[in-house]
C-alpha positions in Angstrom: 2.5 16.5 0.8 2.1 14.3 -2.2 1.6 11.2 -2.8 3.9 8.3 -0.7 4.4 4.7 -1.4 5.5 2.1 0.5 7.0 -1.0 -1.4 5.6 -4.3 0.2 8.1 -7.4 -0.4 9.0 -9.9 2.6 6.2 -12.2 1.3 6.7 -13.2 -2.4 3.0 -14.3 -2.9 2.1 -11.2 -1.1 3.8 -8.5 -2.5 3.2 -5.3 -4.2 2.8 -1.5 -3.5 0.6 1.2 -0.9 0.3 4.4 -2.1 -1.3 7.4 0.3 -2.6 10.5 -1.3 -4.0 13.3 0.7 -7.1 15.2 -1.1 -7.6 14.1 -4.2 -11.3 14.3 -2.9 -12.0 17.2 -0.5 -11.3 16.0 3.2 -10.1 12.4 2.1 -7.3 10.6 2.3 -6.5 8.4 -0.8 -5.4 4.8 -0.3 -4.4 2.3 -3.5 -3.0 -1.1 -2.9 -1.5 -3.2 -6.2 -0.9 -6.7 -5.7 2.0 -7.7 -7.9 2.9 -11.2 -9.6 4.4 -13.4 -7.7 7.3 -13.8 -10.6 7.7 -9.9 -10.5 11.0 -8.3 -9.0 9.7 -5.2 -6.8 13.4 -4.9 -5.3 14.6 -1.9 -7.9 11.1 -1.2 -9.6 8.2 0.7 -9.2 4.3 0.0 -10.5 4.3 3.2 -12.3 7.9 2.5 -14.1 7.6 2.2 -18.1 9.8 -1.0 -17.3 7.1 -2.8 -14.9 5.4 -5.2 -16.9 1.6 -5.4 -18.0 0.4 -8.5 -16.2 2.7 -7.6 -13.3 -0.3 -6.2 -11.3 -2.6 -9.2 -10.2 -5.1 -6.9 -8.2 -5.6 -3.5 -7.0 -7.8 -1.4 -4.9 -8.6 2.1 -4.7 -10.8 3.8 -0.8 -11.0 7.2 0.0 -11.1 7.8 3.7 -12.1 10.5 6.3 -9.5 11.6 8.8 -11.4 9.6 11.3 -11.4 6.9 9.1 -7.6 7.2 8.3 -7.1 7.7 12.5 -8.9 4.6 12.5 -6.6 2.3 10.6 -3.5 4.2 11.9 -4.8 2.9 15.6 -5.4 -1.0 14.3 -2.2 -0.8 12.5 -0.2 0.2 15.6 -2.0 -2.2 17.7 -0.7 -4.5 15.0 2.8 -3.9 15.3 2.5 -4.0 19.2 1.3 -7.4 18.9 3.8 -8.5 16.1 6.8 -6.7 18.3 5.9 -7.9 21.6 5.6 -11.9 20.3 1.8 -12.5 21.3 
């Protein structure tokens, strides 16, 4: 598998880009979040595009998790969506 990223763009001051990468450290799961400009069109673009402009990322982080780290979130973030689906 390589790397996967998820665009992020429902809320225009909180937009920007997830990327997961398995192993660039041995038995760790890469995780990198860019926050994008608020002014920044992420529809048709992507962070790494010669197009995307220099002061278009506002922030950006970069955690390497164990598997039972990255099980972890997986649970909270479905717990998450459960909540979010079911109205609570």
């Amino acid at each position: 598998m390589s790397a996967q990223k998820i665009r992020c763009n429902d809320i225009g001051y909180r937009k920007g880009f997830i990327e997961v990468t398995p192993a660039i450290h041995a038995s760790c799961i890469n995780l990198e979040a860019w926050q994008v400009h608020s002014e920044v069109d992420i529809a048709n673009i992507e962070v790494t595009d010669e197009s995307f402009p220099d002061e278009g990322v506002t922030g950006n982080i970069e955690l390497e998790m164990s598997v039972e780290v990255a099980e972890q979130l997986i649970e909270a973030l479905q717990a998450a969506i459960y909540k979010v689906k079911s109205g609570d």
